[in-house]
N, C-alpha and C positions, 0 to 999 in steps of 0.2 A: 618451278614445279616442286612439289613437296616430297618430299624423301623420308625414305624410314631404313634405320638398322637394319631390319631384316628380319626374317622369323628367329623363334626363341631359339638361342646357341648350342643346345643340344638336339637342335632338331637336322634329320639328316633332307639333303636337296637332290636332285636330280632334274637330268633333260633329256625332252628327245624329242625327236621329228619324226613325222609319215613311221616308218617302219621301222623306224631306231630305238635302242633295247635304254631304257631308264640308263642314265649314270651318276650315282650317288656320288654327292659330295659332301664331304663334312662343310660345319661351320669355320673352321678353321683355316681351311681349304678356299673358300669362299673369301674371307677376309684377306687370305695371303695375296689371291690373285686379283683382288679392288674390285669387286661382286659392290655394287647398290641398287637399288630399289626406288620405283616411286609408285604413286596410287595413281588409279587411271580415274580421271574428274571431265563432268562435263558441265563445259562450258560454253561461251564465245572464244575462239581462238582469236587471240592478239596479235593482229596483222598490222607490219608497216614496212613499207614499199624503200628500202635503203638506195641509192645514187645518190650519184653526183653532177656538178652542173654548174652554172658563172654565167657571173650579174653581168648583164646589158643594160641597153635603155630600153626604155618604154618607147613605143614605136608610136604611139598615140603622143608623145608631148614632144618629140621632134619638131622642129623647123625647120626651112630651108629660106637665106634670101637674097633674091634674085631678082636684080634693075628689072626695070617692063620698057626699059630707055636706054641708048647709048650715049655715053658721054665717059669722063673722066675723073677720078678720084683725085679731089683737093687737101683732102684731111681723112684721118681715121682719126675714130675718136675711140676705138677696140684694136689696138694694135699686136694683141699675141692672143692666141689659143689658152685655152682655159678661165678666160677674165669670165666673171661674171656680169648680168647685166639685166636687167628688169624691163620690162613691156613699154614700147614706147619711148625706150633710150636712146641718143641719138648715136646711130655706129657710124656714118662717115658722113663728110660735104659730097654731091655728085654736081659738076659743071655738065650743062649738054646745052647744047644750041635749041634743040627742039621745046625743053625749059623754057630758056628766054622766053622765043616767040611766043610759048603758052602764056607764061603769064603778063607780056606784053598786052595781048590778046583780051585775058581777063580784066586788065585797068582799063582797056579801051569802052569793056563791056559795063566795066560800072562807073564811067564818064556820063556812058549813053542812058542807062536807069537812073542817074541822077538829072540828066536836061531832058530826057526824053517824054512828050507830053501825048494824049490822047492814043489812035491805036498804035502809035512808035515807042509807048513806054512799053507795051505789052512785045513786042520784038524785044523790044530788047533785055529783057526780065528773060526769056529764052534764053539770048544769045549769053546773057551774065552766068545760068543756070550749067548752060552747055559749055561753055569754059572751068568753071568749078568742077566739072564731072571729068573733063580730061584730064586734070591735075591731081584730083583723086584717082582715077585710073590708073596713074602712073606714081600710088604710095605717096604723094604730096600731103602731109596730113595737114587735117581743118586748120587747125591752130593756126599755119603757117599760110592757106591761102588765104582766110580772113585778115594778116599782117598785110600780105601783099595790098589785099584789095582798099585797108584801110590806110597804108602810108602813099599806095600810088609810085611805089619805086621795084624798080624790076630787081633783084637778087639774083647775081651771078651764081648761086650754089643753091641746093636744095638739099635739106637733110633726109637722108634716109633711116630709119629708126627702126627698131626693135622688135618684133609681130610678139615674143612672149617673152616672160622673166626663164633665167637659165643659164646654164654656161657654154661657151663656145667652143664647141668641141671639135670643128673645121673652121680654118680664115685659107681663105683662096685668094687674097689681094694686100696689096701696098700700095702706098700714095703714088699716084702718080698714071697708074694703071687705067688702062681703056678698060670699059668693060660694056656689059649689054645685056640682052633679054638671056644668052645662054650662058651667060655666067654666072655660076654660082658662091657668092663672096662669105656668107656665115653660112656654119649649119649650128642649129641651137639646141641644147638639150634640156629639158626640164627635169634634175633631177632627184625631184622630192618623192618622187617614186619611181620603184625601177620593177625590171622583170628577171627573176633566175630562170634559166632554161635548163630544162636536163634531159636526161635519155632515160628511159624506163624499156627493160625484155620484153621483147612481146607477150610471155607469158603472164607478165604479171598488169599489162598494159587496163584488163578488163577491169583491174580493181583502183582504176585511176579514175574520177570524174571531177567534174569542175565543183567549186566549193570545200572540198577536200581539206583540212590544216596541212602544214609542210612546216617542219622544223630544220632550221637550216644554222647550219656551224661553218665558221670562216676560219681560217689559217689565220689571219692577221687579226681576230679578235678572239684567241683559244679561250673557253669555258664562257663563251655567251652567244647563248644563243637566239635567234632572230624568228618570228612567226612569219608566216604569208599562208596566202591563199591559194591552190590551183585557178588559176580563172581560164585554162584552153588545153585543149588536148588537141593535138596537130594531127590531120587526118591521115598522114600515110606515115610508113615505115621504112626503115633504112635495109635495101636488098643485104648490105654488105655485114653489116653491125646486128640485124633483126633487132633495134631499138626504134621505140617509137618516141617522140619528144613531147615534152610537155610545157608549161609554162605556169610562173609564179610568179602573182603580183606581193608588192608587200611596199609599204610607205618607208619613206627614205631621210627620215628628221635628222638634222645637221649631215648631209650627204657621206654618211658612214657609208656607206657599200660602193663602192665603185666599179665603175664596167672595167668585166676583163677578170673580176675575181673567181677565183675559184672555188667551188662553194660544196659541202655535202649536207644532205637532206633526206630528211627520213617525212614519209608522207603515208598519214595513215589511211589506211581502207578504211569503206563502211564493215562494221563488225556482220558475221555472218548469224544464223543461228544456232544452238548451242551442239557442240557435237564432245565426245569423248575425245580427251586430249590425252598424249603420252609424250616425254620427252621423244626429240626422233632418232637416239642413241638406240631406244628400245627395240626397233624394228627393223628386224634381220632381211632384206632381200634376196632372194634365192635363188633369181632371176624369172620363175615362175611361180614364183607369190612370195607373199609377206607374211612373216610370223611373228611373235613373242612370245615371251618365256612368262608364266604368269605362277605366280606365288598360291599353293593350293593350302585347301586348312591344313595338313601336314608339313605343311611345309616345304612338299615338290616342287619342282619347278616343270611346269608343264607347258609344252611346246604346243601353240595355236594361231592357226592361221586367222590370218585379220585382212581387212578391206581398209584402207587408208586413203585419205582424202586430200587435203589443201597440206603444207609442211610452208611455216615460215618461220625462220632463227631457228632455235633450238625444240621445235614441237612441233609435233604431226596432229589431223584429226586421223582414229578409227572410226570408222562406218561399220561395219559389223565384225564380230567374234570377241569384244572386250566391254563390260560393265563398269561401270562410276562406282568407285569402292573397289577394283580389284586389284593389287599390285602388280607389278610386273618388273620384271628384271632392267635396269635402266644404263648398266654398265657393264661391260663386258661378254656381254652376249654373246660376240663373236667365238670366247674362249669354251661358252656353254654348249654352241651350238657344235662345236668340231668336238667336244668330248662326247654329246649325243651322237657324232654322226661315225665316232671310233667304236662306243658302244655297240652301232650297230654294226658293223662290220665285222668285229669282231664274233659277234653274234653270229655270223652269217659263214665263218670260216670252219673248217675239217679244224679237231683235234685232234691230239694223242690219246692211246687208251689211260693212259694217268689223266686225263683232262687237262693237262696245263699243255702251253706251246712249247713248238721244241725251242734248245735253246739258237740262239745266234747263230749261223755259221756252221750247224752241224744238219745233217740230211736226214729228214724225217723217214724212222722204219724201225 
């Protein structure tokens, strides 16, 4: 906000409110008690939504993997949390009996499509098709039933592998381990991209919507800052906190951010349109309205009430009683406003027949 010295130094000031009598103050007087000034401008007020909030995953690139079979673990091939792993890798051997007989089943099936002639090739072109589906069903991937079917030797183990690239941010097993359809052995995280979450006041909730920029600062990377997107505003509010959350995506290149950080974020609103802005030092509450002291050609300082609008950081809007071009008092106001309101008082009090009050301590007569 723009600032000015003040009216010319020999010009005298005053304040006052509703009923309260002018109180002159020199220039000097002004200076000594930290008296500034700014011009009331209109504009777009510069809104941005300050919290804070910590990076998770992205709930969209999650995995979870879990047999469709029981049987038992021969090998890992991902033996701690955190390993990375790419789609299709293989993560453990699973032995199971139901295995076997499956793919038993499928050699026997492609015995019978290679001898089988007239309408018994077409059975069994079926029965080959409907072995291959069960072994898919149960994560056997292609690669591995077309081995079977082309060496004709049954494979004690079947690999279970990878469903996406990412790191493994849960292991629920070791060799050896029985496991099954409720087991769940990795969970997987992709995370080239993640989501900040944060809490926004209710108040200020209305000026969040999805699309939004979000500038976000990390403790473990001070003076660099990270861009994202709002992409969800969560539909209910916290009874306890009155915050409502929101969510920020943002791309995750060489996995700088990691879940669990703690993050702060400044997210800007759509700009409004243009209204009278004044620092929000300048405007005194009364508790039954708002004033400021505005700079007149004399150089008074003249106390008027105002209608005030949206306040974010350091600036308010007025809505009515102040013009684009008029200064007004931006500091110390408070000291302005109690020397108008001594004025009036004063004003309002019996004197002596000399006009001055009596002194101290002594009984007026």
């Amino acid at each position: 906000m723009p600032s000015a010295s003040g009216p010319p130094s020999d010009a005298a000031m005053m304040a006052g409110t509703g009923d309260a009598q002018p109180v002159r103050l020199s220039a000097e007087g002004a200076r000594r008690i930290g008296i500034t000034f700014a011009m009331a401008e209109e504009r777009a007020l510069a809104r941005a939504i300050a919290t804070v909030g910590r990076v998770t995953y992205d709930e969209t690139r999650l995995s979870t993997v879990t047999p469709k079979i029981e049987g038992w673990v021969e090998r890992l091939y991902v033996d701690f949390t955190g390993a990375s792993v790419r789609s299709g890798a293989p993560l453990l051997e699973l032995y199971s009996p139901r295995l076997v007989a499956a793919q038993e089943e499928l050699i026997l099936a492609r015995k019978l499509v290679d001898n089988a002639q007239g309408r018994a090739s077409g059975n069994a072109q079926d029965l080959l098709s409907s072995a291959r589906r069960r072994l898919a069903y149960w994560d056997v991937a292609d690669d591995e039933i077309q081995a079977i079917e082309d060496s004709g030797q049954v494979r004690r183990t079947i690999t279970l592998r990878a469903p996406s690239s990412g790191t493994v941010i849960e292991k629920n097993v070791v060799e050896g381990d029985r496991v099954g359809p409720d087991t769940d052995l990795f969970r997987i995280a992709d995370l080239g991209r993640v989501w900040v979450e944060a809490d926004v006041y209710e108040k200020d909730l209305s000026l969040v919507e999805e699309g939004l920029e979000a500038i976000i600062d990390l403790e473990a990377y001070p003076g660099r800052a990270f861009i994202g997107t709002v992409s969800y505003v969560y539909p209910t509010v916290s009874m306890a906190a009155r915050t409502g959350s929101v969510r920020v995506e943002l791309a995750n290149p060489g996995l700088t951010l990691k879940p669990g950080m703690y993050a702060n974020l400044r997210i800007g609103a759509p700009p409004r349109e243009p209204r009278i802005i004044v620092p929000r030092s300048a405007v005194l509450a009364t508790g039954t309205r708002s004033i400021v002291f505005v700079v007149d050609a004399g150089g008074t300082l003249v106390p008027r009430g105002v209608a005030t609008g949206l306040a974010f950081g350091d600036e308010i809007e007025v809505l009515r009683g102040l013009e684009a071009g008029e200064y007004v008092v931006s500091s110390a106001s408070f000291l302005i406003d109690a020397e108008s309101n001594l004025g009036s008082s004063m004003e309002n009090m019996d004197v002596d027949t000399d006009g001055g009050m009596p002194p101290s301590g002594e009984p007026n007569g």
